[in-house]
Chimera marker file (.cmm) of the C-alpha trace (Angstrom):
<marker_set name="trace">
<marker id="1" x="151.524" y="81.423" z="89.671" r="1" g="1" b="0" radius="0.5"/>
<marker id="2" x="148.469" y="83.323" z="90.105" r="1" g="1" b="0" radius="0.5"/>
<marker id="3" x="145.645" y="82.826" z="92.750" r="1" g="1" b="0" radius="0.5"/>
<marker id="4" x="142.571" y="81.129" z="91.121" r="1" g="1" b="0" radius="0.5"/>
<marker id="5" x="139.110" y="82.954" z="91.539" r="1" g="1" b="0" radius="0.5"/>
<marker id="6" x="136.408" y="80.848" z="92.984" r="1" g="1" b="0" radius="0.5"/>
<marker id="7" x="134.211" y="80.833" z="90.349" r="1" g="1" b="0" radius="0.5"/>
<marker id="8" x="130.912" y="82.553" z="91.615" r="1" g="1" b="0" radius="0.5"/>
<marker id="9" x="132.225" y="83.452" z="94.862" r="1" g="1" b="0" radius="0.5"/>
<marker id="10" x="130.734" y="87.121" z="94.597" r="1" g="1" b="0" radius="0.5"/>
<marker id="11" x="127.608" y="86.159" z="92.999" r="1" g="1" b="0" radius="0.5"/>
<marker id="12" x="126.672" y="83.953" z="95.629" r="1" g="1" b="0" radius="0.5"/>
<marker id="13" x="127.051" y="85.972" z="98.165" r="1" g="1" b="0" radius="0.5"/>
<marker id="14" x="124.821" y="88.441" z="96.266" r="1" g="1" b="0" radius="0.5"/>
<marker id="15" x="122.564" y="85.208" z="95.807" r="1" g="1" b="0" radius="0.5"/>
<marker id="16" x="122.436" y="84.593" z="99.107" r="1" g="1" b="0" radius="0.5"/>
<marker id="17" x="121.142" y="87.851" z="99.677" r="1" g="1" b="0" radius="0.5"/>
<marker id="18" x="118.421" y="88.403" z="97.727" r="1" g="1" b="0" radius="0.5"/>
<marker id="19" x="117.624" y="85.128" z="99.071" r="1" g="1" b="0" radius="0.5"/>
<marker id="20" x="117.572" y="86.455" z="102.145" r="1" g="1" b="0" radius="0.5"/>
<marker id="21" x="115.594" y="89.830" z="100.875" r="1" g="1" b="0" radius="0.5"/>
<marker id="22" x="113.221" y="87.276" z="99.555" r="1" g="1" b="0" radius="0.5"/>
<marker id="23" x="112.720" y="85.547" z="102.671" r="1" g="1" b="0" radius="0.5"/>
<marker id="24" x="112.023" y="88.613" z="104.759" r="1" g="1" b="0" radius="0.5"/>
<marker id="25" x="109.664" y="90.310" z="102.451" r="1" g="1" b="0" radius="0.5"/>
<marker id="26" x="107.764" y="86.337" z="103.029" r="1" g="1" b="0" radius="0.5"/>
<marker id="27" x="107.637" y="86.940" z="106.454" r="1" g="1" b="0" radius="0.5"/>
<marker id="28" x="106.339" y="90.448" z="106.059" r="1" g="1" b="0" radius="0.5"/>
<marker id="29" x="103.400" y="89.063" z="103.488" r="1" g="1" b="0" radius="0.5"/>
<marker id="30" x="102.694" y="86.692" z="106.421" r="1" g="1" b="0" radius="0.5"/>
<marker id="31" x="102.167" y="89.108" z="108.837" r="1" g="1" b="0" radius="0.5"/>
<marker id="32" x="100.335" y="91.160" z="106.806" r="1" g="1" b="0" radius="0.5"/>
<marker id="33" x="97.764" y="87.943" z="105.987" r="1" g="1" b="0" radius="0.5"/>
<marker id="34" x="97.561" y="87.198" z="109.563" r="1" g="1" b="0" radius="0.5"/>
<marker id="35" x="96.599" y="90.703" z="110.895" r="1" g="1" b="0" radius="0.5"/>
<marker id="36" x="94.385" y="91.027" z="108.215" r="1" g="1" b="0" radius="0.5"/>
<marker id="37" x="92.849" y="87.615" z="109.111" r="1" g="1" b="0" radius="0.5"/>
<marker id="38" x="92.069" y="88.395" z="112.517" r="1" g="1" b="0" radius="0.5"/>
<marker id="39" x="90.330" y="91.127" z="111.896" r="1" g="1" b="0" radius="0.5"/>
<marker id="40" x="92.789" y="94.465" z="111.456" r="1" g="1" b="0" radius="0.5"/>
<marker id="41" x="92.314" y="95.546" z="115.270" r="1" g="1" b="0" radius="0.5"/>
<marker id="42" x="93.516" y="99.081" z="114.572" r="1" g="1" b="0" radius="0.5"/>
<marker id="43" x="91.864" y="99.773" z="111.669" r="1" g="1" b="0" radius="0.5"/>
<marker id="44" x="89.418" y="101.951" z="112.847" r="1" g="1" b="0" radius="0.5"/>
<marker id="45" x="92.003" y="104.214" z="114.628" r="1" g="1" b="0" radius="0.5"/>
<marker id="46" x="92.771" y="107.152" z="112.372" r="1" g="1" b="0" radius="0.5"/>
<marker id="47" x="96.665" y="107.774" z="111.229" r="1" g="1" b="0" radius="0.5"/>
<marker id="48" x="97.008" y="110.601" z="114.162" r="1" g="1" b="0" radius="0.5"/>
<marker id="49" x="96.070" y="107.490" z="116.503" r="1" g="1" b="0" radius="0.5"/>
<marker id="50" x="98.086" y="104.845" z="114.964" r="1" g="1" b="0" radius="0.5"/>
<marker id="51" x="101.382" y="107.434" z="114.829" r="1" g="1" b="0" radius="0.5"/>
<marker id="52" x="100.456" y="107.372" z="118.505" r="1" g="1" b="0" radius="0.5"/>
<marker id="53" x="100.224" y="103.903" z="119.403" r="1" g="1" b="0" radius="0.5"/>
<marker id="54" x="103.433" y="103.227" z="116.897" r="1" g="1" b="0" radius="0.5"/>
<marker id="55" x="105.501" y="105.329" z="119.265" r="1" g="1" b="0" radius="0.5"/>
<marker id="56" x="104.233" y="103.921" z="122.635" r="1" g="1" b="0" radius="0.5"/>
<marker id="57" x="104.669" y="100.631" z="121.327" r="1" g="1" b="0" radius="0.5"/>
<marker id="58" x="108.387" y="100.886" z="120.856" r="1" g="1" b="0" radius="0.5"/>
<marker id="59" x="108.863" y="102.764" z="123.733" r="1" g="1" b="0" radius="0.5"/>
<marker id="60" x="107.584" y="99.378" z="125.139" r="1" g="1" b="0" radius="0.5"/>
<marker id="61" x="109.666" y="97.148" z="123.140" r="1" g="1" b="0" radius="0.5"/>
<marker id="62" x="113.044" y="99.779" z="124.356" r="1" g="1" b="0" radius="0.5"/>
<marker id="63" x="111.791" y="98.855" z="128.101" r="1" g="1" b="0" radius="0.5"/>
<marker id="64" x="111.403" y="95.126" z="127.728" r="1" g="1" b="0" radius="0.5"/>
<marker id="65" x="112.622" y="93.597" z="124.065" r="1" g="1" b="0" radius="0.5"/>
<marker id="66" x="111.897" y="90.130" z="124.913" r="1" g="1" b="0" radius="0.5"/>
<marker id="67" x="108.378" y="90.976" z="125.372" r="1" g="1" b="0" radius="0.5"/>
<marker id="68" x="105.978" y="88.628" z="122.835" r="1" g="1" b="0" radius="0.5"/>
<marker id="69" x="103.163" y="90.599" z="123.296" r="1" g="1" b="0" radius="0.5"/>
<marker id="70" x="104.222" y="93.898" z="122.543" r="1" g="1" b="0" radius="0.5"/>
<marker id="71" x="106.418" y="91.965" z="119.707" r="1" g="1" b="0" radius="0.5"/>
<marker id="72" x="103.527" y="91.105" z="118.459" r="1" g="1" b="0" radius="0.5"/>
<marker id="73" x="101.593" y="94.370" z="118.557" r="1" g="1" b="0" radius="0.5"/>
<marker id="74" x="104.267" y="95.777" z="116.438" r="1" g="1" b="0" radius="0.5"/>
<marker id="75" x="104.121" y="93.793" z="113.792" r="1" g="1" b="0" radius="0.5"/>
<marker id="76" x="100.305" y="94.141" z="113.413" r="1" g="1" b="0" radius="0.5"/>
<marker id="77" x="100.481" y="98.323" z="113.522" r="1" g="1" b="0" radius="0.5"/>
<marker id="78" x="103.410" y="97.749" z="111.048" r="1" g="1" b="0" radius="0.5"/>
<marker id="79" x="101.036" y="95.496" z="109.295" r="1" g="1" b="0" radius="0.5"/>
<marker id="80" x="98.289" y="97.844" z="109.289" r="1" g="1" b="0" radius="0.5"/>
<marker id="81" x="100.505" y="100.415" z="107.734" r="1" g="1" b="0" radius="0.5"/>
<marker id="82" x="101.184" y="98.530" z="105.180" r="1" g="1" b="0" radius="0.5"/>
<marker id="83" x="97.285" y="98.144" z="104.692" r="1" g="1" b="0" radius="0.5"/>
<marker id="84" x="96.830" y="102.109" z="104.392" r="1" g="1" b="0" radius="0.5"/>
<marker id="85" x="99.518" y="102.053" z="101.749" r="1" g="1" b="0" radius="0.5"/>
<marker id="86" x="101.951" y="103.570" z="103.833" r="1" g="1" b="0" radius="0.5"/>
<marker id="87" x="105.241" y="102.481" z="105.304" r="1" g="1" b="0" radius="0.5"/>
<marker id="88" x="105.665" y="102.219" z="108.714" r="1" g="1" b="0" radius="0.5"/>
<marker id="89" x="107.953" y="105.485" z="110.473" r="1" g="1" b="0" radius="0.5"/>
<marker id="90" x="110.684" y="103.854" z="111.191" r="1" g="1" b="0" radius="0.5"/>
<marker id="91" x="112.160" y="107.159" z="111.745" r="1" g="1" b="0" radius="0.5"/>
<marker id="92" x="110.344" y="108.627" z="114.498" r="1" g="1" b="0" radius="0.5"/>
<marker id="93" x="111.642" y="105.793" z="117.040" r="1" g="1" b="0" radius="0.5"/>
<marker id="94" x="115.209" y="105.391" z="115.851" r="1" g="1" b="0" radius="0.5"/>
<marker id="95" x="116.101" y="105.824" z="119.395" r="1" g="1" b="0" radius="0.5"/>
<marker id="96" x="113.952" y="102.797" z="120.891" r="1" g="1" b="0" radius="0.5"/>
<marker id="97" x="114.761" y="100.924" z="117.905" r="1" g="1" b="0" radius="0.5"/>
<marker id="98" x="118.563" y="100.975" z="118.746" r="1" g="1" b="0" radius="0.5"/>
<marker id="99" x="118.188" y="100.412" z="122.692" r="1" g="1" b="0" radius="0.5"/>
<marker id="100" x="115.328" y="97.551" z="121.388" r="1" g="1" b="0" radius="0.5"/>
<marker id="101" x="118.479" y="95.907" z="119.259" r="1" g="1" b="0" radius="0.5"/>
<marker id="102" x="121.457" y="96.940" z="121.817" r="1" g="1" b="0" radius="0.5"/>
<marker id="103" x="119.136" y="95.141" z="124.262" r="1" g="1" b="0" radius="0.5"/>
<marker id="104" x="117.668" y="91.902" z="122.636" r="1" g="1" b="0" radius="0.5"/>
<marker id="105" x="121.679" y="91.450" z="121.551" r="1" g="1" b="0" radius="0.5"/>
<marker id="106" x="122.664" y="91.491" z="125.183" r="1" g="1" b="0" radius="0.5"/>
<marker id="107" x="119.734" y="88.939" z="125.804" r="1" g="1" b="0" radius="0.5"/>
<marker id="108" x="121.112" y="86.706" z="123.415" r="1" g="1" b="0" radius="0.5"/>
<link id1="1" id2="2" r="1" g="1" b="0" radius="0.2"/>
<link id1="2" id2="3" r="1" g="1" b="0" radius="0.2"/>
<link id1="3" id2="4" r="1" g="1" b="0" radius="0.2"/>
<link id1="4" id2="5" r="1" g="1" b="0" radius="0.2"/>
<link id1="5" id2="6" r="1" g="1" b="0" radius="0.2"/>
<link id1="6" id2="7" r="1" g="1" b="0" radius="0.2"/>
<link id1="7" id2="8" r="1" g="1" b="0" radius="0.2"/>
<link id1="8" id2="9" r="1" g="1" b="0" radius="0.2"/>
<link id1="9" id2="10" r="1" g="1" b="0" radius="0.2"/>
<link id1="10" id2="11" r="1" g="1" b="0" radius="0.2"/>
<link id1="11" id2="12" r="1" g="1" b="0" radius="0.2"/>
<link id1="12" id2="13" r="1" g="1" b="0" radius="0.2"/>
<link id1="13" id2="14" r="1" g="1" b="0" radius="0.2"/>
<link id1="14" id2="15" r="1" g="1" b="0" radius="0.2"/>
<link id1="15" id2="16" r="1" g="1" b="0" radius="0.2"/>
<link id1="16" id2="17" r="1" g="1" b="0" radius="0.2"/>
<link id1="17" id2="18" r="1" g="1" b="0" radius="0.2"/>
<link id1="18" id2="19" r="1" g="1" b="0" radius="0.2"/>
<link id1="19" id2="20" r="1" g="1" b="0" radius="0.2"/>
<link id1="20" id2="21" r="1" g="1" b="0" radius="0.2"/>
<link id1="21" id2="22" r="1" g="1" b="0" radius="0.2"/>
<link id1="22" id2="23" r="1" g="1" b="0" radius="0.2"/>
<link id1="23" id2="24" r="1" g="1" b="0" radius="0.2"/>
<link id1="24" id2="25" r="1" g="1" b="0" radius="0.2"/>
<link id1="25" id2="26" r="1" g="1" b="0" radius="0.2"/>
<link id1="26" id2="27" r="1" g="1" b="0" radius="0.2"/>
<link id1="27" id2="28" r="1" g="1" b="0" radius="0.2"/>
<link id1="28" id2="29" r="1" g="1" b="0" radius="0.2"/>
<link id1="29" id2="30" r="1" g="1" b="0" radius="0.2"/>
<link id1="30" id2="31" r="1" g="1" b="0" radius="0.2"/>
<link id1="31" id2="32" r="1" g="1" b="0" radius="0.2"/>
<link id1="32" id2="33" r="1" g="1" b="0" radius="0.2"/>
<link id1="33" id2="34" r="1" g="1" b="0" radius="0.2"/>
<link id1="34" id2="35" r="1" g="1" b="0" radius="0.2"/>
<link id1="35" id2="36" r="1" g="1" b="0" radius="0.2"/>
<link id1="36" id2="37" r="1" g="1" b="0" radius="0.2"/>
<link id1="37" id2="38" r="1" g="1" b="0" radius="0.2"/>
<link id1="38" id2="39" r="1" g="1" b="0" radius="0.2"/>
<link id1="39" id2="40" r="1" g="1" b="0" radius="0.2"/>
<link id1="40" id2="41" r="1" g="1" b="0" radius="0.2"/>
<link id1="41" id2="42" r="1" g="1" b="0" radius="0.2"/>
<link id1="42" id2="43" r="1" g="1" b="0" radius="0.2"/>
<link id1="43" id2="44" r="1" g="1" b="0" radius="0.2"/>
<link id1="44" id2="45" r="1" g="1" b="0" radius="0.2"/>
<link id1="45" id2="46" r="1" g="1" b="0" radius="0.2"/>
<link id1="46" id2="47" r="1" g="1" b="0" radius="0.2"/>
<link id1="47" id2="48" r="1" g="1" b="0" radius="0.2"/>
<link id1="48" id2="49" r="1" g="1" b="0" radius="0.2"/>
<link id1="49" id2="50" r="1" g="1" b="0" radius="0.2"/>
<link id1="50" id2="51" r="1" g="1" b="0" radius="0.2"/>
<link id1="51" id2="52" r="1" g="1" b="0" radius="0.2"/>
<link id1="52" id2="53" r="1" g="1" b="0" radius="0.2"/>
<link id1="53" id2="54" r="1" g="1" b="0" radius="0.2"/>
<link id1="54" id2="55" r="1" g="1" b="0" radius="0.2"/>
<link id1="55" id2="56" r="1" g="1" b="0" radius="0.2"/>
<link id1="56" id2="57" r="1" g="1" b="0" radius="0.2"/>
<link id1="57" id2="58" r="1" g="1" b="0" radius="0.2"/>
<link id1="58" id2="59" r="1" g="1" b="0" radius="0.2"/>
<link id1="59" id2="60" r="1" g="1" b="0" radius="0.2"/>
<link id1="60" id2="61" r="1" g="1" b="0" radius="0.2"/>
<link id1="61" id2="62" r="1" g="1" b="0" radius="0.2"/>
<link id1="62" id2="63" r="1" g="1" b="0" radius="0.2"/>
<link id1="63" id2="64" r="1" g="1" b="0" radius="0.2"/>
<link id1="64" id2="65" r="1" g="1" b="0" radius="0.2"/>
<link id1="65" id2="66" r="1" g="1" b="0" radius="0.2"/>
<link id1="66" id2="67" r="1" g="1" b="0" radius="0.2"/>
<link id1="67" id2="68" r="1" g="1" b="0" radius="0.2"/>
<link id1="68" id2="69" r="1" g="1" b="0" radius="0.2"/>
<link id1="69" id2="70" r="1" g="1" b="0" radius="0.2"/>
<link id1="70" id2="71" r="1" g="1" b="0" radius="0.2"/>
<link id1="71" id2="72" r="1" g="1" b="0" radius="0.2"/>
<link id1="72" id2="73" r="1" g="1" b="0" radius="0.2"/>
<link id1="73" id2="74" r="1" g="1" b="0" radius="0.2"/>
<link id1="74" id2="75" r="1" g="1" b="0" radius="0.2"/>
<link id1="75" id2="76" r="1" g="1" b="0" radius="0.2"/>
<link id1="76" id2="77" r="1" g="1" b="0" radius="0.2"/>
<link id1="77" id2="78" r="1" g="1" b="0" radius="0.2"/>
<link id1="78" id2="79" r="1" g="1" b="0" radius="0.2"/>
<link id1="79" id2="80" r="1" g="1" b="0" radius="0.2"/>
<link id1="80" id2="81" r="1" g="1" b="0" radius="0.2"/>
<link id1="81" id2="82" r="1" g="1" b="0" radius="0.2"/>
<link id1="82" id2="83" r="1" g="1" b="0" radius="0.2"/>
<link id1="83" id2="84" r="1" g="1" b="0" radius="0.2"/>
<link id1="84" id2="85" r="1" g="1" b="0" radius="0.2"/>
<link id1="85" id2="86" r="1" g="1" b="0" radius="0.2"/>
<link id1="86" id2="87" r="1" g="1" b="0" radius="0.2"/>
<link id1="87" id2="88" r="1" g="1" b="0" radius="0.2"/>
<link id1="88" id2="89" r="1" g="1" b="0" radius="0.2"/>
<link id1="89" id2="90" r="1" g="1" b="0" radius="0.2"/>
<link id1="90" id2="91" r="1" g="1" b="0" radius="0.2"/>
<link id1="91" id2="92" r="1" g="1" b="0" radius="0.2"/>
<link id1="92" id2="93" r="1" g="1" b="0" radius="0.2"/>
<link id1="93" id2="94" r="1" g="1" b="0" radius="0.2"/>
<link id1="94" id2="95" r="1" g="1" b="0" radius="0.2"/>
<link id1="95" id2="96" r="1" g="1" b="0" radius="0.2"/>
<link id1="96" id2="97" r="1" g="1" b="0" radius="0.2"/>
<link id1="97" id2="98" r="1" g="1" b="0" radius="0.2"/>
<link id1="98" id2="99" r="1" g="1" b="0" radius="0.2"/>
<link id1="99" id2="100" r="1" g="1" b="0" radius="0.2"/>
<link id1="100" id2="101" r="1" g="1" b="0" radius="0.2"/>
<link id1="101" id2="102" r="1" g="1" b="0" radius="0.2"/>
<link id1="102" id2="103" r="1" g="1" b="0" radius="0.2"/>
<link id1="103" id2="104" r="1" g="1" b="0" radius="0.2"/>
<link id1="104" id2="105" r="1" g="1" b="0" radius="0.2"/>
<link id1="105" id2="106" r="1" g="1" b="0" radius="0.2"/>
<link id1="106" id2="107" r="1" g="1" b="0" radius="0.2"/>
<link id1="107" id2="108" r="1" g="1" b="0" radius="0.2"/>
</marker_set>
């Protein structure tokens, strides 16, 4: 006798994560708003500057990932990224970003 296929198995798992998707671009719209709200503190910094401050402020988070404050900061600077129609590098702090993740797990 053959195995029965529960029926939408696969889709909701894809369901689930576009739900998900969903949910975090939310969260990211909500940031956004709030920055922009309190009055875009590094708006006046050119991009040079805000690379800059992008950088040191993972470095932070890499040294101490628990940190709200510097949590915070991040998400503004990512926030004002997104502002300047422009995605925030990522790239450049691969390195902090993994120690900031192997770190906050081992927190956890």
């Amino acid at each position: 006798m053959a195995k029965r296929r529960k029926k939408g198995s696969r889709r909701a798992k894809s369901d689930d994560q576009e739900e998900m998707k969903a949910f975090l671009a939310s969260e990211v719209i909500d940031q956004i708003v709030d920055y922009s709200r309190r009055g875009r503190a590094f708006e006046r910094l050119s991009d040079a500057e805000l690379l800059n401050i992008w950088r040191d402020i993972w470095d932070d988070l890499a040294n101490d990932p628990l940190n709200e404050s510097n949590r915070g900061r991040q998400a503004d600077i990512a926030a004002e990224f997104s502002l300047r129609k422009s995605n925030p590098p990522y790239q450049i702090v691969k390195a902090q970003i993994k120690t900031f993740l192997e770190d906050s797990q081992k927190a956890w």
